[in-house]
N, C-alpha and C positions, 0 to 999 in steps of 0.2 A: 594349677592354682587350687586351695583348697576351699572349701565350701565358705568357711569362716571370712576369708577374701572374698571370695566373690560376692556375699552379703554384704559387706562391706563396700565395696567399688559398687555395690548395687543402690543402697540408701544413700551416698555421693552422687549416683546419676539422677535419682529419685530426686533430690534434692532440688536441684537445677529443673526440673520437669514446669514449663510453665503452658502447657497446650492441659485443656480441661479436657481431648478426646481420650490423650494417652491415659490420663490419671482415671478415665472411667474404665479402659478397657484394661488396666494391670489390676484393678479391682475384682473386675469380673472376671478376669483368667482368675486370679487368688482364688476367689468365693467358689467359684467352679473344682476349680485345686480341691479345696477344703471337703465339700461337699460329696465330693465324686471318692473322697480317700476317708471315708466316715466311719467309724466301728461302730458292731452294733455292742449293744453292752450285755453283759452274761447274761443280767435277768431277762432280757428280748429272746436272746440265744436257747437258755432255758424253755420259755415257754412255746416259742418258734416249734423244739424238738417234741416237746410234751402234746402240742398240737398235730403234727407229722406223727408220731407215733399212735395218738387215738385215732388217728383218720388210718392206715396202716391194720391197727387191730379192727375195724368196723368200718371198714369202706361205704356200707350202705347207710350207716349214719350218721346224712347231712339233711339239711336242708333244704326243699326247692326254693327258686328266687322267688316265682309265682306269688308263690303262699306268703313269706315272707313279708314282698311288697306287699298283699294285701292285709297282713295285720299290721302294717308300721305305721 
């Protein structure tokens, strides 16, 4: 059966669905789905690399948390 069918035979079963557990938990599989299978987008990607690469050239310049917390 091909994908297109079974979406199909899927929103037919969906249809008939009248228990409020099932309808919360095919939600929460989906949103889970969705979530779990998320791209990041080039300009994340971008800066992700741009940040990995200056810590890379200057390992020794970061930040302690210490300090940090105490000017924030």
């Amino acid at each position: 059966m091909d994908l297109q069918l079974r979406k199909y035979n899927f929103i037919q079963q969906l249809v008939d669905v009248e228990k409020e557990s099932i309808m919360a938990t095919l939600e929460r599989v989906l949103k889970q789905e969705k979530e779990e299978h998320q791209e990041i987008s080039t300009a994340h990607k971008k800066e992700l690399d741009n940040r990995l690469k200056s810590y890379k050239e200057n390992p020794d310049d970061v930040l302690d948390w210490s300090a940090v917390k105490e000017n924030w």
